[in-house]
Each structure stands twice: as structure tokens, then as C-alpha cells.
VEXNURO-620518 format. One record per residue (C-alpha): x, y, z; residue number from 1; residue in three letters; chain. Coordinates in Angstrom, 3 decimals. Example, Ala and Ser with C-alpha at 12.3 -4.5 7.8 and 13.67 -1.06 7.14 Angstrom:
2
          X          Y          Z     n   res   chain
     12.300     -4.500      7.800     1   ALA       A
     13.670     -1.060      7.140     2   SER       A
***
This chain:
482
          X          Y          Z     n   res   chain
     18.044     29.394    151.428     1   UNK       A
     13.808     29.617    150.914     2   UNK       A
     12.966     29.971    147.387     3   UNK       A
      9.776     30.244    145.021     4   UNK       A
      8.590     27.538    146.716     5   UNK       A
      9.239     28.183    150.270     6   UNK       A
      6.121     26.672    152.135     7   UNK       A
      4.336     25.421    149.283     8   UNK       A
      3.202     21.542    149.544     9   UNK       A
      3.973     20.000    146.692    10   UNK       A
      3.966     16.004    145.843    11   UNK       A
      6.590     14.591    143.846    12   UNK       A
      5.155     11.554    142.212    13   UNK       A
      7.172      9.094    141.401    14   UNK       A
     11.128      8.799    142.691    15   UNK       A
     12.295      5.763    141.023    16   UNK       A
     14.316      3.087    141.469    17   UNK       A
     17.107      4.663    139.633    18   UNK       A
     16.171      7.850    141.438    19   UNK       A
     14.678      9.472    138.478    20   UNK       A
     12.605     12.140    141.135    21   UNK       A
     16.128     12.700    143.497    22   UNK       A
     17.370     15.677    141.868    23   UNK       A
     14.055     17.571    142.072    24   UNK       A
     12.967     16.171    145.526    25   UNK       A
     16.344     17.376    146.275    26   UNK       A
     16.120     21.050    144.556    27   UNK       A
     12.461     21.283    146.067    28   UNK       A
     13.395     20.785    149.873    29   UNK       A
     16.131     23.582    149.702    30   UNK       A
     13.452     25.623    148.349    31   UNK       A
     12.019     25.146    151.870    32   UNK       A
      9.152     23.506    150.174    33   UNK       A
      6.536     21.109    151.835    34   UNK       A
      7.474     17.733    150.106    35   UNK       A
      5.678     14.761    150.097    36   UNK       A
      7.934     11.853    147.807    37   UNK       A
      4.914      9.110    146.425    38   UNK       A
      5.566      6.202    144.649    39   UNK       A
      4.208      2.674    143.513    40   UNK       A
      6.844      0.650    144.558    41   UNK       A
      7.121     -0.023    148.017    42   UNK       A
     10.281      0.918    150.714    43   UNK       A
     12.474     -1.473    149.961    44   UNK       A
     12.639     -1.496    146.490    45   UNK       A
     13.535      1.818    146.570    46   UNK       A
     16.147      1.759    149.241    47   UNK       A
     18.610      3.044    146.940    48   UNK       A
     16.975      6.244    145.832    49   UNK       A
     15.710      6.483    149.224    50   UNK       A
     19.164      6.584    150.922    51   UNK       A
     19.905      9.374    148.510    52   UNK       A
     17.425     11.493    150.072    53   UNK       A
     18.687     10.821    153.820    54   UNK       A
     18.758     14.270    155.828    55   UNK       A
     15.983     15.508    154.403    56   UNK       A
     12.654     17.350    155.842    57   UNK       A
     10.075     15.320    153.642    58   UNK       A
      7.140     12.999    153.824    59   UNK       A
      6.464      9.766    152.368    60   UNK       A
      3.777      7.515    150.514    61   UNK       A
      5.059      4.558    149.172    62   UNK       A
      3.880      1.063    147.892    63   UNK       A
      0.889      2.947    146.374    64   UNK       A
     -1.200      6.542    146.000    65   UNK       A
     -3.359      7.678    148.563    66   UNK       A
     -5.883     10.273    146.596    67   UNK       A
     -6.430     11.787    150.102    68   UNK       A
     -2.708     13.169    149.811    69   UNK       A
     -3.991     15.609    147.085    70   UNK       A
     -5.707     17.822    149.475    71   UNK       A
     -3.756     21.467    149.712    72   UNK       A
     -1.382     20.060    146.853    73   UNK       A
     -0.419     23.289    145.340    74   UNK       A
      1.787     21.783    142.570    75   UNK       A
      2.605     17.847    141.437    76   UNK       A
      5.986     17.286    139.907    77   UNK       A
      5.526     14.050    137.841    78   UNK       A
      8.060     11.677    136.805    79   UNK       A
      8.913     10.985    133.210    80   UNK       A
      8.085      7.650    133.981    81   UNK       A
      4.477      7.860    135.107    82   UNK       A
      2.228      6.973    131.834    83   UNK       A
     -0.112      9.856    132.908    84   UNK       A
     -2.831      8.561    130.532    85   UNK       A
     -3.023      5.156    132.834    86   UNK       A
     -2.507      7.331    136.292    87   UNK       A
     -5.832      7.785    138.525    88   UNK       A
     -3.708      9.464    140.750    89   UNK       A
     -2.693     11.951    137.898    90   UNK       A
     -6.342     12.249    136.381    91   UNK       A
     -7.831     12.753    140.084    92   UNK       A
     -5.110     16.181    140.219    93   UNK       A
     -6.231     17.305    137.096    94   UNK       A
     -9.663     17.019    138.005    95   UNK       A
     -9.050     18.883    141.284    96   UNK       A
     -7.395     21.662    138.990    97   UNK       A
     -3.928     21.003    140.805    98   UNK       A
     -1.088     22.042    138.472    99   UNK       A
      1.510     20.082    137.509   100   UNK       A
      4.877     20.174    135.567   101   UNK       A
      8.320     17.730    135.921   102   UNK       A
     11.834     17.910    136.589   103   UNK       A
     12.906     19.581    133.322   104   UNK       A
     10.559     21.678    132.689   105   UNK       A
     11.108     23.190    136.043   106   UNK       A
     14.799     23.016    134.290   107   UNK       A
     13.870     25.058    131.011   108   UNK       A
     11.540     27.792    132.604   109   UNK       A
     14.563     28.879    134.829   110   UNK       A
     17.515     28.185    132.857   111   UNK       A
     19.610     31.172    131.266   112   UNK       A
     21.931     29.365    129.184   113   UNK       A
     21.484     27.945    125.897   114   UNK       A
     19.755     25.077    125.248   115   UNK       A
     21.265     22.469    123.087   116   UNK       A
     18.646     19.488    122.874   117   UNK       A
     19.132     16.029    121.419   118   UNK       A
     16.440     13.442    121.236   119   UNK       A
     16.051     10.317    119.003   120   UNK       A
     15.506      6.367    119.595   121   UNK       A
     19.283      5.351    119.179   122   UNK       A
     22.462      7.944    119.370   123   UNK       A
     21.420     10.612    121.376   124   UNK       A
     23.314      9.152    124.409   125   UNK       A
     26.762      9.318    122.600   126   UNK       A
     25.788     12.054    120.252   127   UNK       A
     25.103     14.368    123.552   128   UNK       A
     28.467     13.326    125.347   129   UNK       A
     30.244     14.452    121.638   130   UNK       A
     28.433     17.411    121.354   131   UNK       A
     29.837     18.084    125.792   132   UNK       A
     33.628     16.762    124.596   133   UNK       A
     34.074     18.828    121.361   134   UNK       A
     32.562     22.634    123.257   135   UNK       A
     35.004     21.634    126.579   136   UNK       A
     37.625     21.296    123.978   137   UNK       A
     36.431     24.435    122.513   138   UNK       A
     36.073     26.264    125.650   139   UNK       A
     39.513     25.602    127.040   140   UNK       A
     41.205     26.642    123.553   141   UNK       A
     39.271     29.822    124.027   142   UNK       A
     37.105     31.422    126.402   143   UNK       A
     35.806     33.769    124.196   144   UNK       A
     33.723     31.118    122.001   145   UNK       A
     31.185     30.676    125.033   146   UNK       A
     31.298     29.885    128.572   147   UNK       A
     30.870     26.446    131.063   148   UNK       A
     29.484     23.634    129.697   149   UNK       A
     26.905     21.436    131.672   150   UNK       A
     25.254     18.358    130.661   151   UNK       A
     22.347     16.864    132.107   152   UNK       A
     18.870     15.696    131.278   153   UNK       A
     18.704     11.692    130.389   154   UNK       A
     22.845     11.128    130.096   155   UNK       A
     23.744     12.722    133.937   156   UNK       A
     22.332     14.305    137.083   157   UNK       A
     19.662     16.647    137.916   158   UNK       A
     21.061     20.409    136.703   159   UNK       A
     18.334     22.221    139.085   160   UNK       A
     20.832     22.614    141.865   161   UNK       A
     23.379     24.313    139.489   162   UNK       A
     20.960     26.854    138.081   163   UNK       A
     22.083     29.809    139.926   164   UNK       A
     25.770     28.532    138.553   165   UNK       A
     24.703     28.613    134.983   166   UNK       A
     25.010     31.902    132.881   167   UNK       A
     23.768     33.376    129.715   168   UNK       A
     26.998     32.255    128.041   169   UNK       A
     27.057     28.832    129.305   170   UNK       A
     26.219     25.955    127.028   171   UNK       A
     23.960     23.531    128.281   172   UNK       A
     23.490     20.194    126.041   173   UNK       A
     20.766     18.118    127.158   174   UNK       A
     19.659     14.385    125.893   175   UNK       A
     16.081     14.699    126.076   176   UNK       A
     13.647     11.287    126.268   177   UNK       A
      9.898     10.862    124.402   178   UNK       A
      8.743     11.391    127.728   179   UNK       A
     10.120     14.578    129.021   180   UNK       A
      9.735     15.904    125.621   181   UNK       A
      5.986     14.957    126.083   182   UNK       A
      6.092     17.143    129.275   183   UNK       A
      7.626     19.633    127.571   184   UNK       A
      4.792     20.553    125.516   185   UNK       A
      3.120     21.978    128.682   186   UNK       A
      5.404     24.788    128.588   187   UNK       A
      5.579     25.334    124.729   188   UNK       A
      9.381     25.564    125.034   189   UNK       A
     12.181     24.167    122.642   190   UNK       A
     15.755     24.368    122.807   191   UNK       A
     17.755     26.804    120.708   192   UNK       A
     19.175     24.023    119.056   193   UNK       A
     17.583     20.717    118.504   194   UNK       A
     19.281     17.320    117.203   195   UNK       A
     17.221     14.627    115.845   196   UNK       A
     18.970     11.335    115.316   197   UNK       A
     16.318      9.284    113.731   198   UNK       A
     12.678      7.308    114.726   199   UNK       A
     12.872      3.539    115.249   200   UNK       A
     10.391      1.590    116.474   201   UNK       A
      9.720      1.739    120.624   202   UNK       A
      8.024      2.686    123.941   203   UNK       A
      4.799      1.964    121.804   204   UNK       A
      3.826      0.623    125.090   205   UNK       A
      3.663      4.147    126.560   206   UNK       A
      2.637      5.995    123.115   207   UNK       A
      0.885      3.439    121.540   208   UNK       A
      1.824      4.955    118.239   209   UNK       A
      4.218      5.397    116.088   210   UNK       A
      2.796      8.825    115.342   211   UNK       A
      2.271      9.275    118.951   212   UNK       A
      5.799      8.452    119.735   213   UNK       A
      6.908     10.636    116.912   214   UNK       A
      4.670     13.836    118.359   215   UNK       A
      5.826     13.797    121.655   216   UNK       A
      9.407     14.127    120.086   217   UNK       A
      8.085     16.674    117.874   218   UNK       A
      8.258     19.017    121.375   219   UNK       A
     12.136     19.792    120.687   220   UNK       A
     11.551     21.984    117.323   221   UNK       A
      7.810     22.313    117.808   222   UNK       A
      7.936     25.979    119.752   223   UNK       A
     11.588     26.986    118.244   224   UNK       A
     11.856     30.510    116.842   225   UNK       A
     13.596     32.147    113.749   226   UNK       A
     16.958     32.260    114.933   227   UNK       A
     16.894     28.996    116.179   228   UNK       A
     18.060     25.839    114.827   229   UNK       A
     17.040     22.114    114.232   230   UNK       A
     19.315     19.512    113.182   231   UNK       A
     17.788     16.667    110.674   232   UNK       A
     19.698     13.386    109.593   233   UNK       A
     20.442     12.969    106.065   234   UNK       A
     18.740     10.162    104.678   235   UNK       A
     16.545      9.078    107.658   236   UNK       A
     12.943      8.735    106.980   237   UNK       A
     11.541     11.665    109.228   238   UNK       A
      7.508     11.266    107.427   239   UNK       A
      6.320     10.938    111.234   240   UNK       A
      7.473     14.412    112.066   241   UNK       A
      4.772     16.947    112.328   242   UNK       A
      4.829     20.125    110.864   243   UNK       A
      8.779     19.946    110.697   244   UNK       A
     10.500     23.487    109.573   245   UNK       A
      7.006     25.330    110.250   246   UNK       A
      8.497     27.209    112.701   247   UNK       A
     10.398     29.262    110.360   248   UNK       A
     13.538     27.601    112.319   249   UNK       A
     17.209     27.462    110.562   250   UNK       A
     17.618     23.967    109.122   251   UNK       A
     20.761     22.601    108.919   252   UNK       A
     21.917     18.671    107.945   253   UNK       A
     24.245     15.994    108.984   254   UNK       A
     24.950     12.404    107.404   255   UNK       A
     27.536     10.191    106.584   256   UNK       A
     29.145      9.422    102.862   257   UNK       A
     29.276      4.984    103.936   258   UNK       A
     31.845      4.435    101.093   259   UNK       A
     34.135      6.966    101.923   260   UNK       A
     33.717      7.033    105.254   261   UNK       A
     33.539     11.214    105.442   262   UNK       A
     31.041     13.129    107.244   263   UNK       A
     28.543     14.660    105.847   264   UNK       A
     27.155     19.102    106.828   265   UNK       A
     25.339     21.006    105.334   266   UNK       A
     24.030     23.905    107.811   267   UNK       A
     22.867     26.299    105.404   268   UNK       A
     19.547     27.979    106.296   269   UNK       A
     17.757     26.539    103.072   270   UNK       A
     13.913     27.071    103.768   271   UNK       A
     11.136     26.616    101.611   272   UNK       A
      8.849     29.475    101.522   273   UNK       A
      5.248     27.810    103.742   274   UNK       A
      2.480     26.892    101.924   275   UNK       A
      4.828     25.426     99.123   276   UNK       A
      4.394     21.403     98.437   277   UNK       A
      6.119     18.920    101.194   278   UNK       A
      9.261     17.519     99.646   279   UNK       A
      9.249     13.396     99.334   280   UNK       A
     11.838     10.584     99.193   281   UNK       A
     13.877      9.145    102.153   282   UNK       A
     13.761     12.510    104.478   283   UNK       A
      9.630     12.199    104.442   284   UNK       A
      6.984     14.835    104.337   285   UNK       A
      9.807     18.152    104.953   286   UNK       A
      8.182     21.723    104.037   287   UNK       A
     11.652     22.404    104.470   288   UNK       A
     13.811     21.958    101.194   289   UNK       A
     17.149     19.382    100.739   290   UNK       A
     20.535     20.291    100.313   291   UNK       A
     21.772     19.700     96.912   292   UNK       A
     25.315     19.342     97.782   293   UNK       A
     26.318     19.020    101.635   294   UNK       A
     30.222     19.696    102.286   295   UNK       A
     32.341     16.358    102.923   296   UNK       A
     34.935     16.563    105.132   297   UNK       A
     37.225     13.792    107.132   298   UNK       A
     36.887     12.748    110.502   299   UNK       A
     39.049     10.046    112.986   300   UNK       A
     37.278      8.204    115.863   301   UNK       A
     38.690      6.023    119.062   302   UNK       A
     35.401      4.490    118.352   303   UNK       A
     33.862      1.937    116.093   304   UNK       A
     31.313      2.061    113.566   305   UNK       A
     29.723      4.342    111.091   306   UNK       A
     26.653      4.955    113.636   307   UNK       A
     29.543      6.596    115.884   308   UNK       A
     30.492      8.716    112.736   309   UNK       A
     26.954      9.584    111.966   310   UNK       A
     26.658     10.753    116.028   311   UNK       A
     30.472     12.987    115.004   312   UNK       A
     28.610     14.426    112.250   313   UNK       A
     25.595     15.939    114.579   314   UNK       A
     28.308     17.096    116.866   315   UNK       A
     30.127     18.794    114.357   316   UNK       A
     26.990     20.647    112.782   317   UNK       A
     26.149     21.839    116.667   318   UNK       A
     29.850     22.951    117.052   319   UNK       A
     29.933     25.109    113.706   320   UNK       A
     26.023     26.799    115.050   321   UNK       A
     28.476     28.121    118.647   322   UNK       A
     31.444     29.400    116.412   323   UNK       A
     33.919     26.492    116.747   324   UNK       A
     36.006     25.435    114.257   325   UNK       A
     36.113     22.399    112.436   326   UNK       A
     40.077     21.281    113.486   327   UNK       A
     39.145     21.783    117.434   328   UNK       A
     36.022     19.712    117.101   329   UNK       A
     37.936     16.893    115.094   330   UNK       A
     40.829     17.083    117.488   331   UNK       A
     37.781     16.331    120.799   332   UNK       A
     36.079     13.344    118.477   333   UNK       A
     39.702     11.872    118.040   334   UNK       A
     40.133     11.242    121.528   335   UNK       A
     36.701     10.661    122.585   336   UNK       A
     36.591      7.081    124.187   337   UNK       A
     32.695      6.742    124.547   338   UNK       A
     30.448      5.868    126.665   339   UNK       A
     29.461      3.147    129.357   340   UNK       A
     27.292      0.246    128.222   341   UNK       A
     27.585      1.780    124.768   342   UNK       A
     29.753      0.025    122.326   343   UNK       A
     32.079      0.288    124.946   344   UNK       A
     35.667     -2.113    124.744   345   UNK       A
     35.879     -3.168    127.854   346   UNK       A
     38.925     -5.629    127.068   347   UNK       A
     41.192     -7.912    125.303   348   UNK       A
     41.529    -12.029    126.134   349   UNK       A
     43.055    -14.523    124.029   350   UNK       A
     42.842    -12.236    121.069   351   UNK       A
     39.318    -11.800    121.245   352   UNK       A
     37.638     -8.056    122.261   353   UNK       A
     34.901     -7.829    124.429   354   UNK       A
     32.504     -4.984    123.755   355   UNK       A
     29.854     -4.015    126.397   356   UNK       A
     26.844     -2.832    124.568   357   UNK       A
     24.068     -3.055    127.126   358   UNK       A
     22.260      0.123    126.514   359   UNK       A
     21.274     -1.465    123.018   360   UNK       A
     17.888     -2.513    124.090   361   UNK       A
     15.826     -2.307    121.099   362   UNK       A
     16.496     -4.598    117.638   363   UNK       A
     17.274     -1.722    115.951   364   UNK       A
     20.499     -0.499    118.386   365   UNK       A
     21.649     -4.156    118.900   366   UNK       A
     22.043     -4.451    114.639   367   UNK       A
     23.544     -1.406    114.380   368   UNK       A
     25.897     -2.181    116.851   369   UNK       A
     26.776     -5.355    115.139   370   UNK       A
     27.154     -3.840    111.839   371   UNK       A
     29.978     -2.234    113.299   372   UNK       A
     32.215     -5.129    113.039   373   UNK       A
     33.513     -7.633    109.929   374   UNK       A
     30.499     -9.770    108.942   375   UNK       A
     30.959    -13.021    110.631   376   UNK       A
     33.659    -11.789    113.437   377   UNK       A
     31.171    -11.239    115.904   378   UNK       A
     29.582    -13.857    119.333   379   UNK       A
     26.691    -11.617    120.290   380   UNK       A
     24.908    -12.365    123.373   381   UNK       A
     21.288    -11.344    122.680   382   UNK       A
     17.802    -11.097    124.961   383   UNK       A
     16.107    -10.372    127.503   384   UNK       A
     12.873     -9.247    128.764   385   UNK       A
      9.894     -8.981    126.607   386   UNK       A
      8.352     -5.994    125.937   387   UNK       A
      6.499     -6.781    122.639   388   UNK       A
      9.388     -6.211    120.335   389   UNK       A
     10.116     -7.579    116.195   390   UNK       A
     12.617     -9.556    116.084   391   UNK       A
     12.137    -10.154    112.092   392   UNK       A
     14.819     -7.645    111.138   393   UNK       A
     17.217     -8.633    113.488   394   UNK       A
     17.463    -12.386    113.030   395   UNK       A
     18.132    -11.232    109.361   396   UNK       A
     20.706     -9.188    110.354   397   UNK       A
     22.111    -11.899    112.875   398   UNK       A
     21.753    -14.976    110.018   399   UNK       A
     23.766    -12.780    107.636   400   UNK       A
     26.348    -10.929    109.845   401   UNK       A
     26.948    -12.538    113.645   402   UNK       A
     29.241    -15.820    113.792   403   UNK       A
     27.468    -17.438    116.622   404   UNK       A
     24.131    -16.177    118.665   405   UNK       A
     23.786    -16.434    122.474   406   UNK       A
     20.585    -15.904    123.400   407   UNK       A
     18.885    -15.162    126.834   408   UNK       A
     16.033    -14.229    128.950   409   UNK       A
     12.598    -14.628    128.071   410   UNK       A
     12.655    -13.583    124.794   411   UNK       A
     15.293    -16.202    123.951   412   UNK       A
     13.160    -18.651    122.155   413   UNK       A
     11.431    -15.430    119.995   414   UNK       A
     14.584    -14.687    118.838   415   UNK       A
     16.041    -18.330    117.678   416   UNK       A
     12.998    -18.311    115.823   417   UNK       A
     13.564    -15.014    114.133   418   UNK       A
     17.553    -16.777    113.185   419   UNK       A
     16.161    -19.779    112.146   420   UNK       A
     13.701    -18.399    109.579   421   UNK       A
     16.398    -16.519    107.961   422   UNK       A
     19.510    -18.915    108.212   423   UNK       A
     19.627    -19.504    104.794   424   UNK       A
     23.424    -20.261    104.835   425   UNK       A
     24.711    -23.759    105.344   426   UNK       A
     27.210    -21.960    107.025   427   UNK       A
     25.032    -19.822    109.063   428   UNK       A
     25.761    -18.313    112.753   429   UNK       A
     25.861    -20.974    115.709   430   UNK       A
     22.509    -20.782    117.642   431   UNK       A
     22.573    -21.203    121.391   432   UNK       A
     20.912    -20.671    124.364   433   UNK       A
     21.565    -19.796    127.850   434   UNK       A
     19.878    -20.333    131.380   435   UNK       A
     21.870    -17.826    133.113   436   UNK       A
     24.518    -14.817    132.133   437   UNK       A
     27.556    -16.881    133.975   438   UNK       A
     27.160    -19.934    131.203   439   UNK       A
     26.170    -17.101    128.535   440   UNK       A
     29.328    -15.543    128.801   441   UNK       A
     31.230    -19.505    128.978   442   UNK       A
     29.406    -20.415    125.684   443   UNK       A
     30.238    -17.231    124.397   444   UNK       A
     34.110    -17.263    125.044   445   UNK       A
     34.180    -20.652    123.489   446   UNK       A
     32.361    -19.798    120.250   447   UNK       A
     35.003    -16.658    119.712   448   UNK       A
     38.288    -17.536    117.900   449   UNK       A
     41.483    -15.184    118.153   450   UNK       A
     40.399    -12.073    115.959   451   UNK       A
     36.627    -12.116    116.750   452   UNK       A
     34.830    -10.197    119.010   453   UNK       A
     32.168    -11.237    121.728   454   UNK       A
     29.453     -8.663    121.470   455   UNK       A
     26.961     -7.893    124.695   456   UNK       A
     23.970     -6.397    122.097   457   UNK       A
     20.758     -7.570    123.759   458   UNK       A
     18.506     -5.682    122.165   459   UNK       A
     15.984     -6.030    124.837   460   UNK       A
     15.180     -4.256    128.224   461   UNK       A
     17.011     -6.001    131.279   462   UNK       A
     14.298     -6.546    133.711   463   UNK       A
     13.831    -10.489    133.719   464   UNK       A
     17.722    -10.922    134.788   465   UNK       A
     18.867     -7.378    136.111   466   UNK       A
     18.143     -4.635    138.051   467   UNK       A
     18.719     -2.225    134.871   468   UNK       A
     21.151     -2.530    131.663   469   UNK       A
     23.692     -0.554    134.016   470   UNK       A
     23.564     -4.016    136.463   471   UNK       A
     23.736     -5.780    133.308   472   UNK       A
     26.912     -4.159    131.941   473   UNK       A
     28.631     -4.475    134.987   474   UNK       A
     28.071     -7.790    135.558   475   UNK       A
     30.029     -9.039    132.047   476   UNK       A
     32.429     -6.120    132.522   477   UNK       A
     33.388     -8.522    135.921   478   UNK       A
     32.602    -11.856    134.090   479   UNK       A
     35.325    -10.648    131.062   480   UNK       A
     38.118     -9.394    133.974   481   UNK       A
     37.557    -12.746    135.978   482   UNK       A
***
């Protein structure tokens, strides 16, 4: 059926190899708009993504930008992906005064449900699939607490097509990237409730900053309202967020008591009045004041690690916000069985597990991953491709905790080094390397004794080796089954 954009010709820059512009290409030809699909990479690297677009009345640029494709561009949908500050092709359509927005932002403007939005460097995968499991649970006890639930944005597919679908009582829960939250800003629009998870250290390739990268976040609460709600983590260091609580925005908090393993809410709207001094000490520069004493209360997991009980936390302080009750949410985190390539136990041999972690692709997610598991129970296989990463902190955390280290990819050597300097023990964690993920996972199986674990961690991007981390999990899910 035509649409808004019936007859409009509008460029879609940049589909992807993991068909990151699909959805919208997609949603934009059954507007009946004029599409042209542009992109750096050239046909058949995009086959894929391409195939995925069969049937469809577009045009095509591919294996580079052709300025001359700007002229009587009414609108340019850009791609997360596309570092706009690097782009000629996205300078030259500014200059030509050609508007331009992305995928979800063409999502917020139109959507009627509400907004649940989750960002952070680590979590907000698992923390958004919670936060989907606990309001099905709710919705099929009863109806009356809100409607459907969809989930989209980083974690699934495109939700343009379903917009006509989704009503004003539907929940929608997105997981929302640096990047499309840096989009976001053109439309000064935040969810009605955001969930931070914490800041670590990446993408400073793209942002450059650690204040840059902490700004572009900043989008989720940034344009929020009074009877809206943001979500902080209790003892994270949030100093990089701007202007946090200046919205006037309920505040409520989520943590985790480590010793007695018991989550941690506090959802009280406890503001400080503005202009009053920032509040210091591990939650950073807050104009927004602490809770003195957040309510404890017990939670079971089918998951491992307090990180996963820290994630059940969030979801819980989003489920109390939409009315459900505590026993309903505890009852959905019981049985939730996580995520791909996240933590995920992918099986039993010999008496050792084998847990596919291969979304951990920063230090930071590959030693919290390992801290889920006895200190010196644990083979991780760790490395890959090098995008400028620290390894200091995590060959600490791999001299003190892992059994043995497997290391690959090119930043294999950068990471023995980062062991080395810190195995003070005489006892200290087996070093090895691999020149391929076949003898990885050999060395690997023959480090790990009945009761340990052989942990895929690699705290690095998967380029060098794989296609993506997705490639990457599959291939040891196979190597562990064969």
C-alpha cells in the first residue's frame, strides 16, 4: 500500500553485511518509495543482505558512493554504522541541505507504544531479552497489565513493518547501540523508560572519547520528561554522564548485594531539587540524590554469574515501573535460558562444560564472563582482531582466575604479554597459542580436567578469523558436538 513516502527518492546508505539497512530498505519500498540501496562494499560481499532484498523495485550503488546519486535525494537514511564524521558522502548531503535520519528514528517518530530503552557497553543484550521474558510472562498471566510485547532495535529485526501492529498498550523494549543513540539526538526523543547498564571502555574508534562515547549514550534520558523514568546501576561509576536527572525524570536503582547474592531496587522517585551540589563517590557527578536503603529481595537464575543477576535486577526495576509483580517476574528469570553467543552452555563432554561466549568482545565482557566461574576452573580461549584494545586488566584477571589461556588471532601475542606481566604465581594459568580455531579448541579440550569448564571469551572483535562473532560461535558450537 503507498505511504508517506510514496514517490519520494530516497538513498539508503549503507545495507551491511549483516543487513543492518534490510529492514528499512524493506519498510521504504512498500512505502512505494524511490530507493536507491549504496554501500562501500562491493556485490559480493554483500550477497547475503542482498538476497534478502530479492523482489524488490530498487536501485543499486555498490563498491563505493557516487556523489552524483545525491541529485533529487529528498531524504538519506544512514546506517548506524557509517562514522558520519569520516563520510564525504554524508558531509556532501548535508551541504546540499538533504535531510537525513536512520532506521530507528524513523522507528520512534511513528511508534505508539511505549518505549522501554536499554543501552550500555556490556548487558544490555541479555538485560533486554529479561526485560521481553518477564512482561510475556506478565502479559499471559494477565492481559490487563499491558498489551503485546515486541522487541527489536540491536537484539532482533527491523520493527518498521509491524508499526501499524503495535498499539498504545503494547510494550516495546528496545536494546539501543552508541550509534543509534547518536542518531537519536536528531529527533530529541528518549524512551519512557531508559536502562543504563554501565560505561566500559570501547568504539573509541568511532567516538574518539570516552566523553564522546558517553554523550551519544546520554540520548536515552537526555529528552525524557517528568513522568518518565531512567534506570541507573548501583555502584557503577556514571561521572561521564551529562547532565544525568536534569530532566526532572523519575530515578529509580538496581544493583546486586555480591555476598548474599540478593538483588538489589530501589525505584523511589528520590530527586534532588536542581541547582543543588552534584553528589560524589562511585555513582559520579549525579544531581540526582542516592538511595539510603534499597529493598533486597531473592532471585533464582538458569544462568551463571552475578553479571546475569545484576541484568535480573534491571529487569525487575522495569517490571515493577508496568505494574507487574515481583513473584511473576521471578517466576520468567527462573526459567530464562539466555542468550546465543552469550554465556551460553552449549554442552557437556567428559565432565567438562563448554560455554559459548562470543559476543564478549571487549576485555571488560570477556573478565566478567570469567568471573562467573570458580577461580582456576576455567580454559578460556581468548583473541582476535585488533582494534586498539588494553589488555592490562585482563591478563590480571586471567593470571589470577583462568586455569589455562588459549589465545588467538592477531592480538594473540598482546595478550600473552598482558599474562605474562602479571603471572606472579608459580602456579599460574597455562599460556598457549593457536594458529587456527580447529587446534584452539584441541589444546583447549586437553588443558580442561573433569569439573572445569572451557570458556569461548575472546574479548576481541572477530574479523581476522570470522565473518562476525555469530560465525564465530557457531563454529565451536560444531567443533564441541563433533
Amino acid at each position: 500500500m503507498p505511504g508517506e513516502f510514496s514517490g519520494k527518492r530516497i538513498i539508503v546508505m549503507g545495507l551491511g553485511r549483516f543487513g543492518g539497512g534490510i529492514g528499512v530498505t524493506r519498510w521504504l519500498c512498500a512505502q512505494g518509495a524511490r530507493v536507491l540501496v549504496t554501500d562501500l562494499a562491493g556485490e559480493e560481499k554483500l550477497a547475503e543482505s542482498l538476497r534478502e532484498l530479492d523482489g524488490l523495485e530498487l536501485s543499486r550503488r555498490l563498491g563505493g558512493h557516487d556523489e552524483a546519486d545525491l541529485y533529487g535525494c529528498e531524504l538519506l537514511v544512514v546506517s548506524p554504522a557509517v562514522d558520519k564524521a569520516k563520510s564525504a558522502f554524508f558531509r556532501a548531503a548535508v551541504a546540499r541541505g538533504i535531510p537525513w535520519t536512520s532506521e530507528m528514528n524513523l522507528f520512534l517518530e511513528r511508534c505508539r507504544g511505549r518505549v522501554i530503552g536499554i543501552t550500555g557497553t556490556v548487558g544490555k543484550s541479555t538485560t533486554t531479552a529479561m526485560i521481553g521474558a518477564v512482561l510475556e510472562r506478565a502479559r499471559s498471566a494477565s492481559s490487563r497489565v499491558h498489551g503485546n510485547v515486541w522487541l527489536g532495535g540491536n537484539i532482533g529485526k527491523s520493527l518498521l513493518d509491524d508499526l501499524p501492529s503495535i498499539g498504545d498498550r503494547d510494550v516495546v523494549v528496545l536494546e539501543l547501540s552508541s550509534f543509534q543513540l547518536e542518531d537519536a539526538g536528531q529527533i530529541r526523543c528518549s524512551p519512557h523508560i531508559s536502562v543504563i547498564t554501565n560505561l566500559r571502555d570501547n568504539h573509541l574508534d568511532r567516538h574518539g572519547t570516552m566523553e564522546a562515547y558517553a554523550a551519544a549514550k546520554a540520548n536515552i534520558y537526555r529528552h525524557q520528561r517528568p513522568q518518565d523514568w531512567l534506570i541507573l546501576p548501583l555502584d557503577e561509576d556514571l561521572t561521564l554522564f551529562p547532565e544525568l536527572g536534569a530532566s526532572g525524570q523519575q530515578i529509580g536503582w538496581y544493583g546486586v548485594d555480591r555476598a548474599a547474592r540478593r538483588v538489589l531496587l530501589s525505584t523511589v522517585a528520590d530527586r534532588q531539587p536542581k541547582g543543588t551540589p552534584a553528589a560524589t563517590g562511585a555513582r559520579g557527578g549525579c544531581r540526582i540524590a542516592m538511595p539510603v536503603e534499597p529493598e533486597a529481595i531473592d532471585v533464582t537464575l538458569a544462568i551463571p554469574g552475578l553479571h546475569n543477576l545484576m541484568n535480573a535486577a534491571a529487569a525487575i526495576s522495569v517490571s515493577r515501573i508496568l505494574g507487574v509483580e515481583d513473584d511473576v517476574a521471578r517466576a520468567a528469570l527462573a526459567t530464562f535460558a539466555g542468550l546465543p553467543h552469550r554465556l551460553e552452555f552449549v554442552g557437556e563432554r567428559g565432565g567438562v562444560r563448554y560455554y559459548n561466549d562470543s559476543k564478549a568482545t571487549t576485555p571488560e565482557a570477556a573478565m566478567t564472563s570469567l568471573a562467573a566461574f570458580e577461580p582456576r576452573t576455567a580454559v578460556l580461549i581468548v583473541g582476535g582482531s585488533d582494534k586498539g584494545s588494553d589488555f592490562a586488566a585482563l591478563g590480571r584477571a586471567i593470571a589470577e582466575c583462568a586455569k589455562a589461556a588459549v589465545c588467538i588471532g592477531q592480538t594473540a601475542e598482546r595478550i600473552i604479554a598482558a599474562i605474562r606481566a602479571n603471572r606472579a604465581r608459580a602456579d599460574g594459568p597455562a599460556i598457549v597459542s593457536a594458529s587456527d580455531f580447529a587446534s584452539a579448541m584441541s589444546t583447549a579440550r586437553r588443558l580442561a580436567q573433569s569439573g572445569d569448564v572451557v570458556l569461548l571469551s575472546p574479548a576481541c572483535a572477530s574479523y581476522d578469523w570470522f565473518r562476525n562473532y555469530e560465525d564465530r560461535g557457531d563454529q565451536f558450537r560444531q567443533l564441541v558436538h563433533s
